[in-house]
VOBA-1610 file (N, C-alpha, C; in pm, whole numbers, padded with zeros to 5 digits, always signed):
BEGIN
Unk-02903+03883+03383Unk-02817+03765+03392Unk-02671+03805+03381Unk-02571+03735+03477Unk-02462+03751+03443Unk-02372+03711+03471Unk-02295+03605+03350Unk-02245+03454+03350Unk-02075+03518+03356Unk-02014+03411+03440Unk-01884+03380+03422Unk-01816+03291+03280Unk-01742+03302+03162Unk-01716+03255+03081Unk-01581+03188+03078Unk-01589+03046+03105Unk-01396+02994+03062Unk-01382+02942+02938Unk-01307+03036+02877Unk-01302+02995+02761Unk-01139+02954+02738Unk-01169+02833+02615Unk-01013+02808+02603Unk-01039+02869+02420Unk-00898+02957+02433Unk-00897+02985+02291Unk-00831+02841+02143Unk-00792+02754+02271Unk-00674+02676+02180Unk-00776+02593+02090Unk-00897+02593+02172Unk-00988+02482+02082Unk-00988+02452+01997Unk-01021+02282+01959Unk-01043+02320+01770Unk-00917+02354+01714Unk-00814+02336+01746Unk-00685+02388+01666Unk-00708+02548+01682Unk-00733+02588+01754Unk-00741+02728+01774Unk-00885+02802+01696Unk-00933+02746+01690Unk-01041+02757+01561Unk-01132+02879+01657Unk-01182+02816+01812Unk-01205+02912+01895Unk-01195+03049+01915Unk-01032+03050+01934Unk-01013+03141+01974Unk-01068+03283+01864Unk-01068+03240+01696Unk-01124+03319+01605Unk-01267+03368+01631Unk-01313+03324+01694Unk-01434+03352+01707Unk-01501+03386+01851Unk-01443+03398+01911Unk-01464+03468+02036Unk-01510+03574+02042Unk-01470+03703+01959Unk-01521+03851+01950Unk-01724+03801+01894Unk-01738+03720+01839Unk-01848+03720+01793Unk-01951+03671+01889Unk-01872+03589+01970Unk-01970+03547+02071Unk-01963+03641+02153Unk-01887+03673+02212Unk-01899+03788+02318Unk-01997+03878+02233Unk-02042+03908+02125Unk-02099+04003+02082Unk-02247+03959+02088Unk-02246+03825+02056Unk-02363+03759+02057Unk-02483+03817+02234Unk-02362+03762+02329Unk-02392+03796+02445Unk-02455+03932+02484Unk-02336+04047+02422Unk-02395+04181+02434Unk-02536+04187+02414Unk-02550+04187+02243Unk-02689+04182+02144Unk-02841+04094+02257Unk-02802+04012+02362Unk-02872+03963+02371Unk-02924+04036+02598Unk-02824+04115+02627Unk-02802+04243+02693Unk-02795+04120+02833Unk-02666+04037+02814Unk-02632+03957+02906Unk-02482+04011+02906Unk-02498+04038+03098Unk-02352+04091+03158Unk-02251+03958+03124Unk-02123+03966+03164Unk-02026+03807+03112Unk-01886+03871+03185Unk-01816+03784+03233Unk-01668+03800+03243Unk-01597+03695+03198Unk-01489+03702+03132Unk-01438+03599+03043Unk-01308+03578+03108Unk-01261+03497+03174Unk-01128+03373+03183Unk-01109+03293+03086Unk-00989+03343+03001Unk-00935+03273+02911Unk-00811+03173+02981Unk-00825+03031+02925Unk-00765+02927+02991Unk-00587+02970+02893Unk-00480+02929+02957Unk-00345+02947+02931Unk-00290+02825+02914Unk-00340+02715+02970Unk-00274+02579+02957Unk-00320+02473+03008Unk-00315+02329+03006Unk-00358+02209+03027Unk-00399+02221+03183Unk-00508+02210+03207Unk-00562+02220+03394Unk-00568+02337+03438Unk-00543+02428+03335Unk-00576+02602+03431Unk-00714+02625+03440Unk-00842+02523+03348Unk-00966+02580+03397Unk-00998+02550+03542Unk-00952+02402+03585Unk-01003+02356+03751Unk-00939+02450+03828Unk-00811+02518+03808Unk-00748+02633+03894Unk-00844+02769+03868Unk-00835+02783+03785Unk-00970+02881+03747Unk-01121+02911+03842Unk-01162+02796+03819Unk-01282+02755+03845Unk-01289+02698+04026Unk-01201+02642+04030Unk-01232+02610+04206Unk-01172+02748+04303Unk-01079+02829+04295Unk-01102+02942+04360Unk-01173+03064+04313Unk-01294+03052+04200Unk-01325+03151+04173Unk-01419+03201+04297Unk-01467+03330+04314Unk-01616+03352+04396Unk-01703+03327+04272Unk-01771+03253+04305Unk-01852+03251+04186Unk-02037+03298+04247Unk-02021+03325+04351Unk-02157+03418+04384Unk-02193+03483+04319Unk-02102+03600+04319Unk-02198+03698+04194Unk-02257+03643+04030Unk-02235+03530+03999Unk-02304+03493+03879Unk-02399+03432+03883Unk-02501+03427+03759Unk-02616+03352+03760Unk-02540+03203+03681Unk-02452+03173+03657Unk-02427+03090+03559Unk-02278+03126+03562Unk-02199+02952+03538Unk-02083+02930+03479Unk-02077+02835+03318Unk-01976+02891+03258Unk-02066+02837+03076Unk-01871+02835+03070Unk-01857+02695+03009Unk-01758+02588+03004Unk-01745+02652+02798Unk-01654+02677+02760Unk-01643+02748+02618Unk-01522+02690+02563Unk-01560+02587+02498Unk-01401+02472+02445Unk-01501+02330+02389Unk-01395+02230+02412Unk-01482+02116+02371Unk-01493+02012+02504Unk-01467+01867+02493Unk-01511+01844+02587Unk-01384+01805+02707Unk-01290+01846+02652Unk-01153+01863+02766Unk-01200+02003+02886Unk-01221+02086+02779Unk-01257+02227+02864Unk-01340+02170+02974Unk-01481+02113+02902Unk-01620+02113+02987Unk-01546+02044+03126Unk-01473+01881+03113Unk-01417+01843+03179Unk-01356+01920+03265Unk-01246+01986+03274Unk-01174+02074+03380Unk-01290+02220+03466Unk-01364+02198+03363Unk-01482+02323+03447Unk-01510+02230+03541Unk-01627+02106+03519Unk-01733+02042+03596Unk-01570+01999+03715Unk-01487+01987+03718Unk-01383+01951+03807Unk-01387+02069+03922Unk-01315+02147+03868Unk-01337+02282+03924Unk-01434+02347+03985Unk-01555+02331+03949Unk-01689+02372+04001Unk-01709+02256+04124Unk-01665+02142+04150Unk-01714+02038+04246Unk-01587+02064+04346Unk-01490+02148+04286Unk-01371+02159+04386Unk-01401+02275+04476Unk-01461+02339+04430Unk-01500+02494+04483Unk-01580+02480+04552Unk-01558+02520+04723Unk-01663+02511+04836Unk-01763+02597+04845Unk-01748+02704+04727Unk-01873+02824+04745Unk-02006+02760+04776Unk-02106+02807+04771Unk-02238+02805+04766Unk-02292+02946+04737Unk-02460+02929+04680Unk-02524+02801+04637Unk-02460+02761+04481Unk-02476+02678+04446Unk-02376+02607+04334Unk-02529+02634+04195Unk-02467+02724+04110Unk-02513+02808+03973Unk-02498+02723+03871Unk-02607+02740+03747Unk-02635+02638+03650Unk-02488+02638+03569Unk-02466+02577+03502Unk-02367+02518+03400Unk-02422+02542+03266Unk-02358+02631+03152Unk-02352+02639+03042Unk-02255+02561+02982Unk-02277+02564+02839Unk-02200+02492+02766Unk-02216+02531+02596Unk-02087+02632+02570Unk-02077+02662+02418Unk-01986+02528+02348Unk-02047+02472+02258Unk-01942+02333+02238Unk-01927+02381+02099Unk-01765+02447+02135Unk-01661+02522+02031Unk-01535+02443+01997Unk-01542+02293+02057Unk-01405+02237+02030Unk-01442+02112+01974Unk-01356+02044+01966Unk-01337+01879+01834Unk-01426+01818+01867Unk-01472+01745+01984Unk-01577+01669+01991Unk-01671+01695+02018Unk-01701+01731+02164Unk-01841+01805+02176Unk-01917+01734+02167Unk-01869+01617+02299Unk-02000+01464+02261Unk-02098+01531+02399Unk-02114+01510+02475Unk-02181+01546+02570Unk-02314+01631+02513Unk-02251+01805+02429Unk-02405+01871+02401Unk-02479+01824+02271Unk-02430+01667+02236Unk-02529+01591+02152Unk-02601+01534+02227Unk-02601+01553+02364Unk-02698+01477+02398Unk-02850+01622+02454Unk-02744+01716+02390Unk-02887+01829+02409Unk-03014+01861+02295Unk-02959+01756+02174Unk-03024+01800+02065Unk-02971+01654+01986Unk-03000+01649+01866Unk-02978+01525+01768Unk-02855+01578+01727Unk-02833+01684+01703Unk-02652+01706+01676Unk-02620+01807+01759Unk-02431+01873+01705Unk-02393+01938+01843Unk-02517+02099+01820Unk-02531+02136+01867Unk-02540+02298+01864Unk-02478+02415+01817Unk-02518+02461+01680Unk-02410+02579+01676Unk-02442+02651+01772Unk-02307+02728+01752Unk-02249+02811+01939Unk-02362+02922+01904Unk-02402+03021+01815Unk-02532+03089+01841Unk-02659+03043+01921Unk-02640+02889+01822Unk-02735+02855+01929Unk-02757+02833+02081Unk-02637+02780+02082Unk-02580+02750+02215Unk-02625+02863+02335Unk-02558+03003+02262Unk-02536+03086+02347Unk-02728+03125+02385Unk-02824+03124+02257Unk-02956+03150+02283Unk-03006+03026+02416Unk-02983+02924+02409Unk-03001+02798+02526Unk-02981+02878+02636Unk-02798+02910+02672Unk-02798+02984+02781Unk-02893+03065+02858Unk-02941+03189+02740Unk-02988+03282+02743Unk-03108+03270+02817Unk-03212+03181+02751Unk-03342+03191+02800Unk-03339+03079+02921Unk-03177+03046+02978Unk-03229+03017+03160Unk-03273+02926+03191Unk-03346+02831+03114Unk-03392+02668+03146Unk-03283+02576+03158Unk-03298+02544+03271Unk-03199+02442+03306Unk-03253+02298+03342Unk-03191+02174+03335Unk-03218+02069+03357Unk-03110+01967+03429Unk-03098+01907+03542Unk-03041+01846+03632Unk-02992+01737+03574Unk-02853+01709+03579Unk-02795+01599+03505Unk-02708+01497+03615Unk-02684+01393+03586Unk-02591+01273+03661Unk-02406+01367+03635Unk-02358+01361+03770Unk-02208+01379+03710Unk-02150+01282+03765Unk-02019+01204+03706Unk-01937+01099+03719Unk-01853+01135+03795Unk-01813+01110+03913Unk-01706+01135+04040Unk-01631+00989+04030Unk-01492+01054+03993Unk-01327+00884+03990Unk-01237+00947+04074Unk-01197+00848+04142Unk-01053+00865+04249Unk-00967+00762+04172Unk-00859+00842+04141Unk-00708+00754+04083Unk-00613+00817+04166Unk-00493+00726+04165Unk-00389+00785+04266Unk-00417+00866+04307Unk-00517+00895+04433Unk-00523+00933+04545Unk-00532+01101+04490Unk-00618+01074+04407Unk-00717+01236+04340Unk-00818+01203+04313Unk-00912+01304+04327Unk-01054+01303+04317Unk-01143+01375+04189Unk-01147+01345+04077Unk-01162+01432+03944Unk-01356+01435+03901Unk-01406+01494+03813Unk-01524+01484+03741Unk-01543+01485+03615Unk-01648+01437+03597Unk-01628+01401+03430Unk-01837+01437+03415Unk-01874+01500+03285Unk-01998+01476+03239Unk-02004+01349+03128Unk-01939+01309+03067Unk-01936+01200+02945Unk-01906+01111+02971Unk-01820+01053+02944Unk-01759+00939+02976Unk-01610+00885+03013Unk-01606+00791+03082Unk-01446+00743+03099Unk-01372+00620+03068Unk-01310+00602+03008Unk-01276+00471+02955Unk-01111+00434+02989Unk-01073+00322+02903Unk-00955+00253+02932Unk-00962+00133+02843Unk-00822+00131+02847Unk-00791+00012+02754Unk-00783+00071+02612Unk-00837+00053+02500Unk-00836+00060+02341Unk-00891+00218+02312Unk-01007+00221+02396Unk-01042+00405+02366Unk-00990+00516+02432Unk-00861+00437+02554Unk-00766+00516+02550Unk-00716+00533+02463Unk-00597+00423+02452Unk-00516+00425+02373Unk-00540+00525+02203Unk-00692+00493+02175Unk-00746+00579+02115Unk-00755+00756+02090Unk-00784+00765+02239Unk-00754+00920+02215Unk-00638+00927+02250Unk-00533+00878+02292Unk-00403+00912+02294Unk-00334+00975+02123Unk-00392+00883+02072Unk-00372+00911+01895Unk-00422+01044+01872Unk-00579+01096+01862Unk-00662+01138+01866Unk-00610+01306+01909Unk-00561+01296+02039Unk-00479+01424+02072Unk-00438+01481+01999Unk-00336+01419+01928Unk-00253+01484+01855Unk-00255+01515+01711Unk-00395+01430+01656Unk-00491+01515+01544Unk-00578+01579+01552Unk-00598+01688+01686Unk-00730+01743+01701Unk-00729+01815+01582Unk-00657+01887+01461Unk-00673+01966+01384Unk-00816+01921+01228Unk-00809+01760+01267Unk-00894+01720+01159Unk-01003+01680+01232Unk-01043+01726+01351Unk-01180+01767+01440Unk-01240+01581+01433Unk-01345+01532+01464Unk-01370+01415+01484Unk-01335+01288+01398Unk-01256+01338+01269Unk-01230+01225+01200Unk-01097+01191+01280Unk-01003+01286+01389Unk-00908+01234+01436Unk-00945+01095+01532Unk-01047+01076+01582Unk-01055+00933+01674Unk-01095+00835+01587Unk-01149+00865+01435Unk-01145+00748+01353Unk-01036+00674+01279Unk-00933+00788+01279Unk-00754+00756+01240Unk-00743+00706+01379Unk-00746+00769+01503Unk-00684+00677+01582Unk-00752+00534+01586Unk-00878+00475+01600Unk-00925+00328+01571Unk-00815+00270+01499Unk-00878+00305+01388Unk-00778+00246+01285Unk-00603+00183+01329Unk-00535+00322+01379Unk-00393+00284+01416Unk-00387+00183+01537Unk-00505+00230+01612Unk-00465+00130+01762Unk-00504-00041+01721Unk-00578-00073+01602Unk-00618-00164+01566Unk-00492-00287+01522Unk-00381-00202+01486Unk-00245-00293+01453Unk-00178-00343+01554Unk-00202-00283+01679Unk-00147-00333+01801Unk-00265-00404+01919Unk-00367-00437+01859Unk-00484-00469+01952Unk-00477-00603+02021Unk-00500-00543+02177Unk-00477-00638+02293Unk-00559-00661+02388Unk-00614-00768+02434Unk-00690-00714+02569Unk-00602-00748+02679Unk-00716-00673+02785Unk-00640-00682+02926Unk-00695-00751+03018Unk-00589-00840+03106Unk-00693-00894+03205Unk-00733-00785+03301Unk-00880-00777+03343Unk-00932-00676+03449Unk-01038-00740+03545Unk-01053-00669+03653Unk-01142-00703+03727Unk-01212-00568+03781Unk-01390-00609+03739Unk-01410-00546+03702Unk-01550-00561+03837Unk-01584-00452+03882Unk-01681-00438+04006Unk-01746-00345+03993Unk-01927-00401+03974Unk-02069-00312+03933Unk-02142-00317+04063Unk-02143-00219+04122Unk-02260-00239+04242Unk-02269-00370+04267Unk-02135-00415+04304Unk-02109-00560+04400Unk-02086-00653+04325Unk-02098-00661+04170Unk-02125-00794+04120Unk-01961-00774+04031Unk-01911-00871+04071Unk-01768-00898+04025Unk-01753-00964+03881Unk-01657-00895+03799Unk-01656-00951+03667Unk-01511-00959+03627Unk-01435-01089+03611Unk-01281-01122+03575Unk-01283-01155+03422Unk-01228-01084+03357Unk-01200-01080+03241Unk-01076-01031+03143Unk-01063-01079+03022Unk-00997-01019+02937Unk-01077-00940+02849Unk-01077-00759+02858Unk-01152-00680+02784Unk-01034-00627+02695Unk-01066-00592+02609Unk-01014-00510+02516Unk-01094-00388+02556Unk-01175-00293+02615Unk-01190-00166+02677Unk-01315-00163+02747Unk-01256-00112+02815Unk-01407-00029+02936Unk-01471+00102+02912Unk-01573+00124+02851Unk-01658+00256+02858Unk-01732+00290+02955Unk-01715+00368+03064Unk-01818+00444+03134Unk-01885+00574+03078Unk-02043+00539+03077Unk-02108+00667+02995Unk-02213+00713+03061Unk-02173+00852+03103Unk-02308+00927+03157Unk-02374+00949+02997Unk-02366+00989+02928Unk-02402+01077+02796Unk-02424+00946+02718Unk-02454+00989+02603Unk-02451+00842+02476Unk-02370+00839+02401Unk-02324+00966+02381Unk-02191+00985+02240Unk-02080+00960+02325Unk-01975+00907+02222Unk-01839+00910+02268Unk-01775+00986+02117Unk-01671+01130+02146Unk-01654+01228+02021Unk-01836+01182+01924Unk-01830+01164+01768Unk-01949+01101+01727Unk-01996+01019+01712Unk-01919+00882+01802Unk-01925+00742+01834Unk-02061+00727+01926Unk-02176+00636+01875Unk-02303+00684+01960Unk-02278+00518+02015Unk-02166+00560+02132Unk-02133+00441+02219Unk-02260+00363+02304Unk-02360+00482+02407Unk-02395+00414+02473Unk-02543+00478+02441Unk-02615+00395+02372Unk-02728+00507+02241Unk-02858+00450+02398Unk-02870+00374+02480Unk-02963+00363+02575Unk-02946+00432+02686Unk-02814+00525+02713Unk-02779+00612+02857Unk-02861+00698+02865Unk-02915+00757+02932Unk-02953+00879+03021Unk-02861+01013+03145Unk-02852+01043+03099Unk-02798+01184+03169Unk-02827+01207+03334Unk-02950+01190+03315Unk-03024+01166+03438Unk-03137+01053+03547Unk-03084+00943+03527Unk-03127+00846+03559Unk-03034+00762+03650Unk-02938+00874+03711Unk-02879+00816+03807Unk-02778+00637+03778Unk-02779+00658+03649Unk-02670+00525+03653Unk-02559+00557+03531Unk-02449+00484+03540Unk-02365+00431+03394Unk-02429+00354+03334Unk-02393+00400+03204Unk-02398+00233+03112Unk-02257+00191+03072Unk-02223+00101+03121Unk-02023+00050+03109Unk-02089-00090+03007Unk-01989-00017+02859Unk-01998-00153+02784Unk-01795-00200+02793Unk-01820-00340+02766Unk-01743-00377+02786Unk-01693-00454+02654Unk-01572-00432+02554Unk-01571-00496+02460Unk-01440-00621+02499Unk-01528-00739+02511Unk-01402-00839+02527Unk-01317-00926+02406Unk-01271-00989+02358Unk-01149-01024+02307Unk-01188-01083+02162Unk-01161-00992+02032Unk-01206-00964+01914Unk-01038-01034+01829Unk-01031-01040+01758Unk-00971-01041+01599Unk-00954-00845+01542Unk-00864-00848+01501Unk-00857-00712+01392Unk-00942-00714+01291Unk-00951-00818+01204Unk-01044-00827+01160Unk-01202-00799+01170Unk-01237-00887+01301Unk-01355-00886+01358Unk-01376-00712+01420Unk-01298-00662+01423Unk-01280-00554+01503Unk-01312-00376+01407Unk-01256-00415+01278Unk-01274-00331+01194Unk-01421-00395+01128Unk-01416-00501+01078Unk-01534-00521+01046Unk-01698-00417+01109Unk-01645-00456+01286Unk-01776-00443+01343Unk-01757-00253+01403Unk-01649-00206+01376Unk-01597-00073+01381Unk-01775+00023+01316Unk-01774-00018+01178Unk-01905+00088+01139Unk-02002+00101+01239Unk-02078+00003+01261Unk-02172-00023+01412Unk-02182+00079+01506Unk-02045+00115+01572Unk-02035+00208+01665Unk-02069+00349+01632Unk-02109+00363+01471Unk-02141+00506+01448Unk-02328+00529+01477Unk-02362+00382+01465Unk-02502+00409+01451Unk-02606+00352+01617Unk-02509+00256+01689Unk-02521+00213+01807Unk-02546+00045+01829Unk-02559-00024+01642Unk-02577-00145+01640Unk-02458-00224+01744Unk-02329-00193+01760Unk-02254-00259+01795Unk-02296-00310+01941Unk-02398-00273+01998Unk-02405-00309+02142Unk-02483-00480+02103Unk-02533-00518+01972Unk-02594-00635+01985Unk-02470-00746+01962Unk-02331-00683+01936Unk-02245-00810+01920Unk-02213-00857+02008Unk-02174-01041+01989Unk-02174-01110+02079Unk-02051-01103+02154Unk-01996-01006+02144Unk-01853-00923+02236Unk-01840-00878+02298Unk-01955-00756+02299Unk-01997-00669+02331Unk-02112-00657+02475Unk-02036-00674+02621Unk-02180-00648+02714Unk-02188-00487+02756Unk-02312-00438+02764Unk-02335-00349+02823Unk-02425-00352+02977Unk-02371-00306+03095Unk-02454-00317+03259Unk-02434-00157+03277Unk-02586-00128+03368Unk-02583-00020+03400Unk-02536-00044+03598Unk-02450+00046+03624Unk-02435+00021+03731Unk-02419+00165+03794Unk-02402+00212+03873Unk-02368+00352+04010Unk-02267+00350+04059Unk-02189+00246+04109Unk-02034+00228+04199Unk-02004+00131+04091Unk-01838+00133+04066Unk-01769+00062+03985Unk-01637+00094+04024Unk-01574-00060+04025Unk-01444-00020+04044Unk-01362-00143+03974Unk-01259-00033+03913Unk-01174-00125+03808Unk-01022-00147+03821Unk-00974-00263+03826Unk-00862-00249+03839Unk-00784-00410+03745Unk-00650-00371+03694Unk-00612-00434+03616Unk-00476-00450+03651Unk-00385-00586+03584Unk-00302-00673+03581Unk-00180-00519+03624Unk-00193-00442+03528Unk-00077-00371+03493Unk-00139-00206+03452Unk-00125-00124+03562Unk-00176+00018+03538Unk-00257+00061+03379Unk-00359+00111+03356Unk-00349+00142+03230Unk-00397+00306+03264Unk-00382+00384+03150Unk-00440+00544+03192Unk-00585+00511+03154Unk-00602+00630+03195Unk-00803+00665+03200Unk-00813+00745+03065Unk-00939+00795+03008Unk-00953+00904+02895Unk-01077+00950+02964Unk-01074+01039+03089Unk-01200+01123+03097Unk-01254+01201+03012Unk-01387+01250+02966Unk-01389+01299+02887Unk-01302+01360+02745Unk-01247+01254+02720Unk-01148+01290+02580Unk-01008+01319+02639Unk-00968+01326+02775Unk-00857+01360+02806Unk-00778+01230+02876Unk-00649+01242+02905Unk-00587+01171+02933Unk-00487+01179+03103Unk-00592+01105+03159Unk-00531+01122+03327Unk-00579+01028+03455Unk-00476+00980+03490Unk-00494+00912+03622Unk-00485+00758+03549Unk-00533+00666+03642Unk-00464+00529+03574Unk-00541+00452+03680Unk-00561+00322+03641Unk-00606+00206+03698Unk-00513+00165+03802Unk-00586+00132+03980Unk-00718+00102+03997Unk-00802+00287+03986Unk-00931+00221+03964Unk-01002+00354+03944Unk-01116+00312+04004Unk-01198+00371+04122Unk-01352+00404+04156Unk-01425+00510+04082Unk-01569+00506+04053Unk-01600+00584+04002Unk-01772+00545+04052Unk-01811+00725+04076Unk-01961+00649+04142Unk-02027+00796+04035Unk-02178+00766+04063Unk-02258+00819+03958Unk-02339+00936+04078Unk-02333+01041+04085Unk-02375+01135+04140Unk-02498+01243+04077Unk-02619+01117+04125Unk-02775+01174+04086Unk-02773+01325+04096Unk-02821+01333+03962Unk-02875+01509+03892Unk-02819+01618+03988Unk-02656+01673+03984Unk-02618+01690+04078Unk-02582+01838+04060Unk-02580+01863+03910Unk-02568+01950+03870Unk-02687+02023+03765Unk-02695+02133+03770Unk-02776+02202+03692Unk-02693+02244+03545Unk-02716+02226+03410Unk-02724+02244+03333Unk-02846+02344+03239Unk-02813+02490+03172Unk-02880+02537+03097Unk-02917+02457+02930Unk-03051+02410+02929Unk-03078+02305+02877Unk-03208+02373+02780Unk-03215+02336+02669Unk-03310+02367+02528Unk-03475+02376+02557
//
């Protein structure tokens, strides 16, 4: 076997980059060839990754959290090579919602790297969005409105690893607004004032078990939609979202749909997978098991 590695060292507050010699060692010990691209800055993995040759590998393995994974699965759908090689995933950075959906929690990266190793792979849904007139990918989820605004906070505490999106709740909660949107599921039109849109291939959002009925591979979203709450009502029903009760409040709809398209009063940004890019109107379609994933 012998995998291409993008690794971002910044992960995790750099937490990554400490530990890199060990994984690479891990790899050796386990007598798997590897070449390692270390990422330099915000979007160098999709530059990375879409002109690589990536023929000669059995495998490309995404080594960060879920910003990294994001700019890989981008990069890999940008890249015209063929035939298109399984997808690893060491989840070494803050959230790392996506490889909870490989196990009941994330994976330590030993483990991780043993997953790789023994080559079983399993075919997953990837999320394809066009915003201003770009074409991006996502494995998790994409949102707008409040869980933007959310990780906008969130960014800039990655150093306290997932309790940073529970400080951001909290802060975005003093300014909480909804938006009027209009909102389009495989044809069926929905006008509303939401306070946020979740699109979820995966079930976690960071350790928020947003969409606890999604599937990976079942060819659809689950888009919950939280419409127009109180602060009160809002922190109150905040615990919920750790365990997945919140989908029974009466606020709260969840539709599974394939094509969706959203667009609102007044631009808002997107949070693809934990990151922050592109802006409303947004299409976004669900692209059946499209990718191979090395899977437990």
């Amino acid at each position: 076997m012998k995998l291409l590695i993008i690794y971002n060292c910044h992960a995790a507050n750099r937490r990554a980059g400490r530990i890199k010699d060990d994984i690479a060692k891990r790899f050796v010990e386990k007598r798997v060839q590897y070449d390692i691209e270390e990422t330099e800055y915000q979007g160098h993995a999709i530059n990375l990754v879409a002109k690589k040759d990536l023929s000669p590998y059995d495998g490309i393995v995404a080594a960060g959290g879920d910003g990294t994974l994001f700019e890989v699965i981008t990069g890999y759908f940008k890249n015209a090579g063929k035939p298109r090689i399984p997808l690893g995933i060491l989840p070494i950075g803050t959230g790392n919602a996506f490889a909870r959906d490989m196990a009941e929690t994330v994976p330590l990266w030993p483990d991780a790297v043993d997953i790789i190793v023994q080559g079983k792979t399993h075919s997953v849904d990837v999320g394809q969005f066009d915003s201003e007139g770009i074409r991006l990918y996502f494995l998790n989820i994409l949102g707008l409105g409040f869980v933007a605004d959310v990780g906008k906070i969130a960014s800039s505490l990655k150093w306290l690893g997932n309790l940073s999106y529970t400080i951001g709740v909290l802060h975005q909660t003093l300014f909480l607004n909804a938006t009027q949107m209009k909102i389009t599921l495989d044809g069926k039109v929905i006008e509303r004032e939401n306070i946020f849109v979740e699109i979820s291939n995966s079930r976690y959002t960071s350790n928020f078990f947003m969409a606890p009925d999604a599937r990976i591979d079942d060819g659809f979203f689950d888009v919950t939609l939280l419409g127009k709450m109180t602060r009160r009502q809002l922190l109150s029903a905040f615990p919920k979202v750790f365990t997945g009760e919140h989908i029974h409040l009466s606020q709260v709809e969840q539709i599974r749909a394939k094509h969706i398209l959203v667009e609102t009063e007044t631009p808002k940004i997107l949070t693809p997978d934990g990151e922050l890019l592109g802006e409303t109107p947004v299409t976004v379609e669900c692209l059946h098991r499209a990718i191979k994933v090395f899977w437990p």
